[in-house]
N, C-alpha and C positions, 0 to 999 in steps of 0.2 A: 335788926342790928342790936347787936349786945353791949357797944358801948355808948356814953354820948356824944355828942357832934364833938366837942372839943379834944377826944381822943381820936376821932376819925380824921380832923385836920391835921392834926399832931403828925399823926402817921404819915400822911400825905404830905409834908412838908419835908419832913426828916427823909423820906423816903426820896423823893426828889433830890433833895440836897448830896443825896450819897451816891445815887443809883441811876438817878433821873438821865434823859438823852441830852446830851454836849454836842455843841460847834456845830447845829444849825444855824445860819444866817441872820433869821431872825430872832434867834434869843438874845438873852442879855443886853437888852435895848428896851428904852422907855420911849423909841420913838414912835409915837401914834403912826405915821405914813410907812414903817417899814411893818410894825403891826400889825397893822390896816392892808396893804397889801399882801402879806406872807397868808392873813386869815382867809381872803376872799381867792387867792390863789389856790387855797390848800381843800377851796370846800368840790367836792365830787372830785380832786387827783388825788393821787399817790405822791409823798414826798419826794421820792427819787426825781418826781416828773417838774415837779416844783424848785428844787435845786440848778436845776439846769436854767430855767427861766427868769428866778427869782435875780438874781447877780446883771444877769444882762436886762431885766426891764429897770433895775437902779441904775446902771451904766448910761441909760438912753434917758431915764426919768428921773433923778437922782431926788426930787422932790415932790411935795403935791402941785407947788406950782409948775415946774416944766411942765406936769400932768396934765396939768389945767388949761395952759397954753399950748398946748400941741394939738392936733388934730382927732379926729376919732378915728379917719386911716389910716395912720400913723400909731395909735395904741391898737387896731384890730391887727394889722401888721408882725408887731412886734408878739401877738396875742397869740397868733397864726397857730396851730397843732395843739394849743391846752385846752382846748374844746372849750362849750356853755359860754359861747358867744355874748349871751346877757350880761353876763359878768363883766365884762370888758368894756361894753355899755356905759354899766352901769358904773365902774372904776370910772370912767371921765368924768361920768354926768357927776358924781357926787367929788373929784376932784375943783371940778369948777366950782360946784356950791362953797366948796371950801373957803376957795378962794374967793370968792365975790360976797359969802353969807358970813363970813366968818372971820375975815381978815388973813387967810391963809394958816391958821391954824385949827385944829382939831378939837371942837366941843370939849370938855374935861369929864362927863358925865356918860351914862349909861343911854340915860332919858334924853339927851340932847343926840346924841350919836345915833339914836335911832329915825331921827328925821331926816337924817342923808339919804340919798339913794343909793339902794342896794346893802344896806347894812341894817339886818336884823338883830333882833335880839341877842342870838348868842355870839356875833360877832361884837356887837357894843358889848356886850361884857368882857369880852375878852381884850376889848382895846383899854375899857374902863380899868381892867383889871390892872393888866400887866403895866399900862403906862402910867397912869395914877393913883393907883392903890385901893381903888373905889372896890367898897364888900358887896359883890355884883357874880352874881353866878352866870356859867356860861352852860348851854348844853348841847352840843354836837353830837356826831354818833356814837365818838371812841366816849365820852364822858357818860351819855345816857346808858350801855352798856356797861361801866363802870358801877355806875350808883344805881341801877336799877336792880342789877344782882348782891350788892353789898347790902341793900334792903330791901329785898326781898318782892320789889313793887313790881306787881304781878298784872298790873291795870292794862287793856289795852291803850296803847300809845297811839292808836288810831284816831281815839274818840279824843276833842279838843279839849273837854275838861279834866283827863285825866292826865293828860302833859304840861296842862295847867297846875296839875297837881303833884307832878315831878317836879316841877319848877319851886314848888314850894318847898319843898322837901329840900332842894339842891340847895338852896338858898338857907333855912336853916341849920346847915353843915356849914356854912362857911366861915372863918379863921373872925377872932374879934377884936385880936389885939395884933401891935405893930402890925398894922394893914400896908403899910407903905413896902414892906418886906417880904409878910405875909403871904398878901395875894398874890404878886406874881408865881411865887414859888409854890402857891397849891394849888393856881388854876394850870401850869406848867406842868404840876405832878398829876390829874387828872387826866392832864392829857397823852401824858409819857405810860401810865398804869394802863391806857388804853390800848394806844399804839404796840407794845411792847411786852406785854405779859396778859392783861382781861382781854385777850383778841376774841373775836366771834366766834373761832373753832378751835380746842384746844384749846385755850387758856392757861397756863401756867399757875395753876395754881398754889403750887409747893412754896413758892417765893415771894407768893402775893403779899405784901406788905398788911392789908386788909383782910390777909385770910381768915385767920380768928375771930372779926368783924361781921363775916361775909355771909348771909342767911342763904344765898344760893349756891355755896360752894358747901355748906352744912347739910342743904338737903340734897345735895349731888347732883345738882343739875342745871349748875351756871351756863350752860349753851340754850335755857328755857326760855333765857331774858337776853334785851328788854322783848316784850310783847306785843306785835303791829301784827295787827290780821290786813290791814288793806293794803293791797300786794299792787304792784304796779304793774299797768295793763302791755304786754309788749305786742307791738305791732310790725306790719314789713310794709314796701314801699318801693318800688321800681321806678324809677327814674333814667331818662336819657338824657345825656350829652352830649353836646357838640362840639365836639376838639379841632376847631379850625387855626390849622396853623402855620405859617409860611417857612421858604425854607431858611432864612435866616433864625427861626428861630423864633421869631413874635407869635404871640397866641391872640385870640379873637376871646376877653371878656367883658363881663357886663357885673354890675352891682347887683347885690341881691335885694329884694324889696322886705318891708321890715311891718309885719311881723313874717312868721315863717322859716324855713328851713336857713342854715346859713346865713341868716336875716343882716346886712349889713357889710357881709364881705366881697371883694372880686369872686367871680367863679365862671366856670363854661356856661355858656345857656344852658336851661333844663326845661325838658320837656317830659311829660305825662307818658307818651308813649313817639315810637318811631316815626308812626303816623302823622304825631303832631309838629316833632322835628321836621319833617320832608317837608309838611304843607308852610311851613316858615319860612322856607329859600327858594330864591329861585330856582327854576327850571335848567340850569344850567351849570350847578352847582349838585343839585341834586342825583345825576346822575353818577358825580364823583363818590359819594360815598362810600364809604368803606367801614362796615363792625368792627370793633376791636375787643379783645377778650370782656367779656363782665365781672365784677367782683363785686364782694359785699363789703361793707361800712357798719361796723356795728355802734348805734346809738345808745345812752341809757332805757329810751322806752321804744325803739324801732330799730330795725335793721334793714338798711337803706340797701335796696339790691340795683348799683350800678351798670348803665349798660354807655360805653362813650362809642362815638359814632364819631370817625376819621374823617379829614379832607384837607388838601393842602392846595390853597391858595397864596397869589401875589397877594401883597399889604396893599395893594390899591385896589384889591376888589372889596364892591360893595354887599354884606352878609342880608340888609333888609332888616336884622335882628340889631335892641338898642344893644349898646354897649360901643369897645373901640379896639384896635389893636395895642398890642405892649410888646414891646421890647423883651428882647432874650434879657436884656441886664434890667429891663423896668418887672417883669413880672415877678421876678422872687422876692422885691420886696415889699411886695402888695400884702393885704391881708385875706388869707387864701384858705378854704377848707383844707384840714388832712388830706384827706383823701383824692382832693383837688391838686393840689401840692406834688402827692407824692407821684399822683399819674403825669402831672407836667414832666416833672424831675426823671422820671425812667424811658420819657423817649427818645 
């Protein structure tokens, strides 16, 4: 980088102020719980997907306390289709600490906010940032592509001490005066420069605000960074179903056990293979079965290959499988996999 940190912030501040993305829900707010939730909502979606959920989980949760006092089936519920179940988890578990560790408010610190559950590093920064002015770097994807092409840092992002070493770097970039104004507006503009112009392909870089800055758009070849050789392993996974359903409409589910797949939410029984379905039910039951088409479910690290297996019973037969019947009006508002969801919803 050709200039110093205090003309890199400059840029990114000004740049934001002019240019930057408007009338997301959660900007323009110091509130740590709307924050706090838009950050842990937005980590592995897509905005668009985030918007849609973001409105209605304030409508149901309007604070950390509701959060806290509400049930975990009732936030997986509400959670239902945004995938990374953990998340969701981990939003109550660390709702409650709030509440009970904290007095219902939000640590004011970087260092304190990272003792909650489920809030890392760059999400305390960004709570630290935006709500209290704390000079606290944040590093995400859109950011670390950001600042690892603007200096040129070339380091595998693999290896722990070199991200340790980005961190460093990020952190000496950041804004030193009127912090209380400062930060939000430059951790906002990193984020916006990410999103919206240093994308991973294509880039934009005629408009970059930091293009003059930018050691990787100098040597031509900003889609080089940032730099992670450990590539995540993808795997597949066959799974069978059990769709038992009455003709009112009730389905047959059961909880998921935790850890593992769906860990936590309603779902059909699932079984390893057909074979292991069968040997689960009775003998009289068994014979009803019926395939119904397969489809695949694509995970971050596996692509889950669906197979559901039909049957329609009275609500008074017993399956031998734990779980219990639900209602045509009680299952939709369970907390329910995608792909679980969407095969109830098309019969």
């Amino acid at each position: 980088m050709t200039a110093g940190p205090q003309e890199f912030a400059a840029r990114v501040v000004g740049w934001q102020r002019t240019h930057g993305r408007r009338g997301l829900p959660w900007q323009d707010t110091r509130d740590p719980y709307r924050v706090w939730l838009s950050e842990i909502m937005l980590q592995q979606t897509q905005v668009a997907t985030v918007l849609d959920y973001f409105p209605r989980f304030l409508r149901r949760f309007p604070d950390v306390k509701a959060l806290a006092k509400a049930s975990l089936d009732d936030v997986l519920a509400l959670w239902s289709g945004l995938g990374y179940y953990s998340r969701a988890r981990n939003l109550h578990r660390c709702a409650v600490a709030v509440l009970t560790q904290h007095g219902g408010e939000f640590p004011p610190s970087a260092q304190q906010l990272q003792t909650l559950p489920g809030i890392g590093r760059s999400t305390a920064g960004a709570i630290a940032a935006f709500c209290f002015g704390e000079r606290v770097a944040i590093l995400d994807g859109n950011v670390k592509r950001v600042l690892t092409r603007v200096l040129g840092f070339d380091a595998d992002l693999a290896v722990a001490t070199n991200e340790r070493a980005l961190w460093d770097q990020a952190t000496a970039l950041l804004p030193h005066h009127s912090l209380a104004q400062a930060m939000p507006r430059y951790t906002q503009g990193l984020m916006d420069l990410g999103a919206t112009i240093c994308l991973a392909r294509n880039p934009d870089c005629l408009i970059c605000p930091l293009r003059e800055l930018c050691i990787a758009q100098q040597r031509g070849e900003p889609e080089n960074y940032p730099v992670k050789t450990r590539k995540l392993k993808r795997g597949a996974q066959s799974l069978w179903l059990l769709l038992a359903h009455a003709a009112d409409g009730a389905v047959w589910l059961a909880k998921r056990p935790t850890p593992g797949v769906w860990a936590g939410l309603y779902c059909l029984p699932v079984f390893e293979s057909r074979e292991a379905l069968q040997a689960q039910l009775p003998v009289r039951i068994r014979a009803r079965l019926q395939d119904a088409p397969a489809f695949t479910h694509v995970l971050t690290h596996k692509d889950l290959h669906l197979h559901p297996v039909t049957v329609q019973l009275p609500v008074s037969a017993k399956t031998g499988l734990e779980g219990a019947w639900f209602a045509a009006d009680q299952w939709p508002g369970l907390g329910l996999p995608a792909p679980i969801r969407k095969l109830l919803s098309q019969r």
